[in-house]
GUZAVO-271776 format. One line per field, with one value per residue (C-alpha): residue number from 1; x, y, z. Coordinates in Angstrom, 3 decimals. Example, Ala and Ser with C-alpha at 12.3 -4.5 7.8 and 13.67 -1.06 7.14 Angstrom:
! residues 2
n = 1, 2;
xx = 12.300, 13.670;
yy = -4.500, -1.060;
zz = 7.800, 7.140;
END
This chain:
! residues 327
n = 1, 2, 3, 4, 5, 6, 7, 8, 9, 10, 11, 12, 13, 14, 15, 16, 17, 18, 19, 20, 21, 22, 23, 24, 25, 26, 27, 28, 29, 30, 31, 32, 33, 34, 35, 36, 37, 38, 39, 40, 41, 42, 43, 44, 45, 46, 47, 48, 49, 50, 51, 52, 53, 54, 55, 56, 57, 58, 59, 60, 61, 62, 63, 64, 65, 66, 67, 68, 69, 70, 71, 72, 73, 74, 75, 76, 77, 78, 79, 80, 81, 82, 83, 84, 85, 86, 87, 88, 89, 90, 91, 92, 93, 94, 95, 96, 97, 98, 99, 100, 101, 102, 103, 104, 105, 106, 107, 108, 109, 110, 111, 112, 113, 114, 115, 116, 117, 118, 119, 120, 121, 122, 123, 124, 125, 126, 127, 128, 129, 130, 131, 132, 133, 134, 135, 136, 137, 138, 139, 140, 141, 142, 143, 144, 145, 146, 147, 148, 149, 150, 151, 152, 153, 154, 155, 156, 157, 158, 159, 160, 161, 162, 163, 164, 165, 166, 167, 168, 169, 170, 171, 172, 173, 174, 175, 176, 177, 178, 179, 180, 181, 182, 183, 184, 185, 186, 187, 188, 189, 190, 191, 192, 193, 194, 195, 196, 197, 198, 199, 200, 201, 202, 203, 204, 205, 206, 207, 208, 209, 210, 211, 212, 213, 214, 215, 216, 217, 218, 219, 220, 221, 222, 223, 224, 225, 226, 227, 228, 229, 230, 231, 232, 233, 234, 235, 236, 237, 238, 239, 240, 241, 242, 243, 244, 245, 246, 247, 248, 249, 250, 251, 252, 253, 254, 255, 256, 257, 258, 259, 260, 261, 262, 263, 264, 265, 266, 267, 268, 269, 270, 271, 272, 273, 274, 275, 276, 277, 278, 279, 280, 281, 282, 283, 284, 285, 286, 287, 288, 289, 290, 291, 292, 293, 294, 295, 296, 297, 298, 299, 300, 301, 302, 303, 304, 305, 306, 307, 308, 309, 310, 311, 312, 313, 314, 315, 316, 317, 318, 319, 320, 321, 322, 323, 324, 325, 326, 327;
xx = 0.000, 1.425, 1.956, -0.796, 1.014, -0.799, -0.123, -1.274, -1.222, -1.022, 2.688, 3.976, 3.173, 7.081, 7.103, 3.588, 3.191, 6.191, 4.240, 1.081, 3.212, 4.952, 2.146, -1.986, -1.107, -4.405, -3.857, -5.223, -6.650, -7.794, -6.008, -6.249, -4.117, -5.743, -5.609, -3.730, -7.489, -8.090, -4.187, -4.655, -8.162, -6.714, -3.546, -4.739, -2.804, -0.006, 3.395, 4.379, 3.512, 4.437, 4.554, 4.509, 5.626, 1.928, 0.993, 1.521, 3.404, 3.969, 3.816, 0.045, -0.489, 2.254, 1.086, -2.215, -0.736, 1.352, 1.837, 3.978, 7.882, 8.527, 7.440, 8.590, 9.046, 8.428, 10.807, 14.172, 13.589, 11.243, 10.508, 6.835, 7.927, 8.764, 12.165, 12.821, 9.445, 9.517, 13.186, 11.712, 9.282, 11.520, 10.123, 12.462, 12.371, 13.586, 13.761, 14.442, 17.869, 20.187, 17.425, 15.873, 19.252, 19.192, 15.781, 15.282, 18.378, 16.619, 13.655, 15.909, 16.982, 13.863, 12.761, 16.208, 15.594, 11.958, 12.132, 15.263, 13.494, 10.006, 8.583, 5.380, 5.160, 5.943, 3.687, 0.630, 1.334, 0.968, -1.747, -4.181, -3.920, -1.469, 0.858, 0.237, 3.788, 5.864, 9.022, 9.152, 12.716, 11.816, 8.950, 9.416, 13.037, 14.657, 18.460, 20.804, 21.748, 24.421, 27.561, 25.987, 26.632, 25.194, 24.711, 23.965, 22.844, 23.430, 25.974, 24.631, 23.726, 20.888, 22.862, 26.126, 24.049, 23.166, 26.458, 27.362, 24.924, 25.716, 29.140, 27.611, 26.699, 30.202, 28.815, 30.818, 29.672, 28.873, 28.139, 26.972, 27.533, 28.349, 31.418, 33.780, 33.971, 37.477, 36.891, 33.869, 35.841, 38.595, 36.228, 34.106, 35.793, 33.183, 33.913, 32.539, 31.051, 29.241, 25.562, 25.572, 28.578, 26.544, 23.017, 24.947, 26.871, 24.663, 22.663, 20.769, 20.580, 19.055, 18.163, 18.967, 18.911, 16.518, 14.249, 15.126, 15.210, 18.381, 17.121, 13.139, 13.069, 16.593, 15.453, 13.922, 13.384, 16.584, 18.480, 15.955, 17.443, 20.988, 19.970, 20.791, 17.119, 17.759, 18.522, 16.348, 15.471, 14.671, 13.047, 13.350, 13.835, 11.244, 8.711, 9.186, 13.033, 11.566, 9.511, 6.626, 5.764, 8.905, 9.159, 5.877, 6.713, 10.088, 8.849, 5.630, 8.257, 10.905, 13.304, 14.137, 12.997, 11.441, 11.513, 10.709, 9.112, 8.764, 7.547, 5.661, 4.626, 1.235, 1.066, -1.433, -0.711, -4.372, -6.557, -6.410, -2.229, -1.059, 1.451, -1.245, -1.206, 1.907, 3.715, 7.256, 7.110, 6.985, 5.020, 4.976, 3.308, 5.804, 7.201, 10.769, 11.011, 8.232, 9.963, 8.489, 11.648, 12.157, 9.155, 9.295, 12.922, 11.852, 8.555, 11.149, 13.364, 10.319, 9.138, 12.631, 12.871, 9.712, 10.261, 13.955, 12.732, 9.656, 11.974, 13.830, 17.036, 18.790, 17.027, 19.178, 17.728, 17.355, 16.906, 17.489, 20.082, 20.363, 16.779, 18.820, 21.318, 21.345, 18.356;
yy = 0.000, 3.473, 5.803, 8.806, 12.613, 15.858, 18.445, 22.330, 23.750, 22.693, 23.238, 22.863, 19.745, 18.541, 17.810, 17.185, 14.049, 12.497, 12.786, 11.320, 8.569, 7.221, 7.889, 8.230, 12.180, 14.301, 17.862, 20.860, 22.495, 25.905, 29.208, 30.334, 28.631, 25.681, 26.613, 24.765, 22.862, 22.057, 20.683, 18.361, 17.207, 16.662, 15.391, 11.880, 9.380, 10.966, 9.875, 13.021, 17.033, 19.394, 22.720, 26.650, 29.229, 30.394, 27.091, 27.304, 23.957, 23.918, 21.343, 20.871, 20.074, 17.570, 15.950, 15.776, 14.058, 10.678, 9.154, 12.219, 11.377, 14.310, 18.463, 19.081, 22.766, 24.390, 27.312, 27.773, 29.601, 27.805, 30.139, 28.961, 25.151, 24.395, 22.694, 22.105, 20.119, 18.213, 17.148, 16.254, 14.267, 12.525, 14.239, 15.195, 18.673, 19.623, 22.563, 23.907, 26.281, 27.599, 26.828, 29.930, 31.979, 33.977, 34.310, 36.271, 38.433, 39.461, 40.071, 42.166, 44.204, 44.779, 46.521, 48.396, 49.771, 50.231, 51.596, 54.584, 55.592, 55.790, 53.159, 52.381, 55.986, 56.382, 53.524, 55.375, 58.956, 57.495, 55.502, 58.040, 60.425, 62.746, 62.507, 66.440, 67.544, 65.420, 66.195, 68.201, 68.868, 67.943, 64.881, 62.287, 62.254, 59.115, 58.506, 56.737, 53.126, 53.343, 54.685, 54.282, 52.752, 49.527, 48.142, 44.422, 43.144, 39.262, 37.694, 34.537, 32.862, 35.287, 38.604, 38.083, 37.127, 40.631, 41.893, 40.220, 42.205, 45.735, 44.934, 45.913, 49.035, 50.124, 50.264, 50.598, 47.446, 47.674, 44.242, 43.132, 39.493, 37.709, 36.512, 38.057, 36.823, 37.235, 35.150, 37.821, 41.102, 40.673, 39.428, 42.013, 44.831, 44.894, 46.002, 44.516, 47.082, 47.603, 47.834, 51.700, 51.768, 50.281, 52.744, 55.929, 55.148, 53.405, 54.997, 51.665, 49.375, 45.823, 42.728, 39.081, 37.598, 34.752, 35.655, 34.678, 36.099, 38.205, 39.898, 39.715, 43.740, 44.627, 47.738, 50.012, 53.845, 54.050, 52.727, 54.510, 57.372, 56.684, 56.085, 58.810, 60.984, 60.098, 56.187, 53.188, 50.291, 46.720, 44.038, 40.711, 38.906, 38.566, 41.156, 40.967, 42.186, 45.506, 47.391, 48.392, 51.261, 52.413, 52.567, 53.594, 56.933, 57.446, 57.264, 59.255, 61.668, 61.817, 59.911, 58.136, 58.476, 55.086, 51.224, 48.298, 45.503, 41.545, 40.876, 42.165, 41.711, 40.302, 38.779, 39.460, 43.192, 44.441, 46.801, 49.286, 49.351, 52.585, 51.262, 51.718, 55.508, 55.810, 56.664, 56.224, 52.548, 49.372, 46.512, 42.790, 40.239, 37.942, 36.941, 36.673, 32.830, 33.270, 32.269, 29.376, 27.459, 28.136, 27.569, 23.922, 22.959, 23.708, 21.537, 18.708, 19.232, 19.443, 15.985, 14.406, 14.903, 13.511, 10.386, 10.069, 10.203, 7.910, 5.955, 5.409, 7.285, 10.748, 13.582, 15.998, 19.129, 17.885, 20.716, 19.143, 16.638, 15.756, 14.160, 10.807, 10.986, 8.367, 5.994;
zz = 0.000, -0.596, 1.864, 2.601, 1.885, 1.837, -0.311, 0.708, -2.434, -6.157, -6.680, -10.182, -12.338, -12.433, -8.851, -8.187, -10.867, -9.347, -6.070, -7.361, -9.334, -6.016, -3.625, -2.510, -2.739, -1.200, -2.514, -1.274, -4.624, -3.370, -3.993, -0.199, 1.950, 4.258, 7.983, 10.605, 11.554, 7.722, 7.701, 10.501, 9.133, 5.509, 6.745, 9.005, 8.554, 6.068, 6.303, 4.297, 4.459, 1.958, 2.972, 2.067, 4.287, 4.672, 7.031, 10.197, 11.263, 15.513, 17.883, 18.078, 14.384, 14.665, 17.694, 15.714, 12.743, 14.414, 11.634, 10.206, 9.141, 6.932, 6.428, 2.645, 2.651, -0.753, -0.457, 0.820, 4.002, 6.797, 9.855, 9.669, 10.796, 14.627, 13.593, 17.671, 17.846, 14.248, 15.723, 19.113, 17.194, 14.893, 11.553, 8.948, 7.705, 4.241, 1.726, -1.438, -1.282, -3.957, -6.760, -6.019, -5.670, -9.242, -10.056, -6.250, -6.896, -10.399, -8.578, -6.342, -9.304, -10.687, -7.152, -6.833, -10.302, -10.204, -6.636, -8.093, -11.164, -10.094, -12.742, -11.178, -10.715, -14.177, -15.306, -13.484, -14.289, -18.416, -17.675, -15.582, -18.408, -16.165, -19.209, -20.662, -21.721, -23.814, -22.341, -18.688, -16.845, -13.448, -14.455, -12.138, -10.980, -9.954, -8.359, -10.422, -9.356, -11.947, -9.718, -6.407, -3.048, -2.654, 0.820, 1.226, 4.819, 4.633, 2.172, 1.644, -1.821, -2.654, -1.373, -3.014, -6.839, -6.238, -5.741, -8.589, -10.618, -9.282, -10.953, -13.927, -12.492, -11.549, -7.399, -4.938, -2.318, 1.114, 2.984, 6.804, 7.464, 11.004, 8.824, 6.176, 3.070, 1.673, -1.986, -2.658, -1.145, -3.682, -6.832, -6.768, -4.514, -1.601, 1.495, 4.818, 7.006, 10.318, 10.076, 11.206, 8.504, 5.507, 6.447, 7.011, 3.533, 0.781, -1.438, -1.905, 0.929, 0.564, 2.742, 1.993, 5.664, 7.581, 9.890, 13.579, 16.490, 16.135, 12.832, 13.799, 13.491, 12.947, 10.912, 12.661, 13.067, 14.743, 11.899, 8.715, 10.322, 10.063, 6.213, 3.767, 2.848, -0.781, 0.173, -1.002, 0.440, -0.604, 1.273, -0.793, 2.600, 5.463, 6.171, 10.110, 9.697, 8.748, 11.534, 9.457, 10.867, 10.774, 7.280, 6.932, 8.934, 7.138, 3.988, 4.876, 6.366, 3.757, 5.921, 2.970, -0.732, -0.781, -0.539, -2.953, -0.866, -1.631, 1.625, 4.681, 7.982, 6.902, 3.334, 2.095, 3.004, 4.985, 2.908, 5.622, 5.610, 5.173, 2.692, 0.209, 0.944, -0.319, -3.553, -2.915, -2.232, -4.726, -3.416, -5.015, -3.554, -2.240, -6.002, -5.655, -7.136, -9.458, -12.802, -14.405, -14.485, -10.694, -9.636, -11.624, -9.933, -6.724, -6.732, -8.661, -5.306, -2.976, -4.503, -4.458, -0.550, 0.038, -2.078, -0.593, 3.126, 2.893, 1.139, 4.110, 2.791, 3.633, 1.243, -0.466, 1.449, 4.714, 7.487, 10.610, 9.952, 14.139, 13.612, 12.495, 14.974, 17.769, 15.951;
END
């Protein structure tokens, strides 16, 4: 008999058929996300869970679902999984990392760009019929990325693609990371830097870090203030790193000249956020893997974990590695 999984969201056809082909696969085939009750109702008596970051997966749904041996995140990062209790429990936890690395630091470049020249601005002023003079000196000006300071906080996979990129742009780079990283200082010329450092200097500053407890609101109003009043910044990350309201008052304020956001503290982002209010910010709804090739690789990875695992073998992505020790 095959084992049970359930599936809480119809993730791409190349990983999903191999799921269906190797097990009784129960998939959750509604655009809104199921809630932790629906999860534990669909989920009795599945060996196997796949994941987005949008369930909530603690110790009571796991306790719920006994016959559990693997979560199968579908996404690199997974702050919305207990890893202490899945361990405790002897579930495996996996992921999807490195897939995801290029198409996010694109995304990151589209933001940085769209964020300096005003496009959606732009886009709008054309499009409400604002457009009156063909040519006017002072129409929507933008700051040149081209040139610039570029601050990265978090040099992992995702933030040093993006330094990679701003090569192209002749930037100087700024970068904040727990450790230095000598091979990517002399390739590309960066420069590690203290946080205060990178704010006070970069003309664009960007985030590429996990969310935990350390960087759960590491941006606040202290540090938008140390920011230059003509900076940008981009939030391809986690929305909690960023106090909200912060940036909400410094870009009301003119603190800074504005922000291009992946991410947020609530996705989606509340009709009544005052986000909406203003023009100076770029806001995508949580898209930074959302190429069609991506999208397809990671559901290929998210399917080879789960098949690997129930399989009774090590899967490539596995989170919590100590949940085999000491069997």
């Amino acid at each position: 008999m095959k084992e049970r999984v359930f599936v809480t969201r119809m993730i791409p056809d190349e990983g999903l058929n191999r799921i269906r082909a190797e097990f009784d696969a129960i998939v959750w085939n509604k655009d809104e996300p199921p809630s932790k009750e629906k999860i534990i109702k669909g989920a009795q008596g599945c060996a196997g869970l796949v994941t987005l970051l949008s369930d909530p997966i603690d110790a009571e749904l796991m306790d719920a679902l006994p016959a559990l041996k693997i979560i199968a995140q579908y996404a690199v990062g997974y702050d919305n999984i207990d890893i202490k209790s899945a361990t405790d429990r002897r579930i495996v936890v996996t992921n999807t990392p490195g897939i995801l690395t290029e198409t996010t630091a694109d995304l990151t470049w589209a933001l940085i760009l769209s964020a300096s020249r005003r496009i959606p601005e732009a886009d709008r002023y054309v499009r409400g019929g604002d457009w009156k003079v063909a040519w006017g000196p002072k129409t929507l000006l933008g700051r040149d990325a081209f040139g610039s300071t570029l601050g990265i906080i978090g040099m992992g996979r995702i933030g040093t693609a993006v330094a990679h990129r701003a090569v192209g742009f002749s930037m100087r780079i700024l970068y904040y990371s727990k450790s230095r990283k000598e091979e990517i200082e002399k390739e590309l010329n960066a420069e590690r830097a203290s946080l205060e450092t990178l704010l006070r200097e970069s003309d664009i500053v960007t985030i590429h870090v996990p969310l935990t407890d350390d960087t759960r609101g590491m941006i606040g109003i202290n540090e938008l203030r140390m920011m230059k009043r003509s900076a940008i910044l981009v939030n391809t990350s986690r929305g909690p790193v960023i106090d909200e309201d912060a940036l909400i008052q410094a870009l009301g304020s003119g603190l800074i000249a504005g922000a291009g956001l992946d991410v947020f503290r609530k996705e989606p982002i509340p009709s009544e956020s005052a986000l909406f209010e203003l023009e100076n910010v770029v806001m995508l709804p949580h898209i930074g893997s959302a190429s069609v090739d991506t999208r397809a690789k990671m559901a290929e990875m998210c399917a080879a974990n789960l098949i690997a695992t129930l399989q009774g073998n090590t899967p490539p992505n596995i989170v919590n590695p100590e949940v085999n020790e000491n069997e």
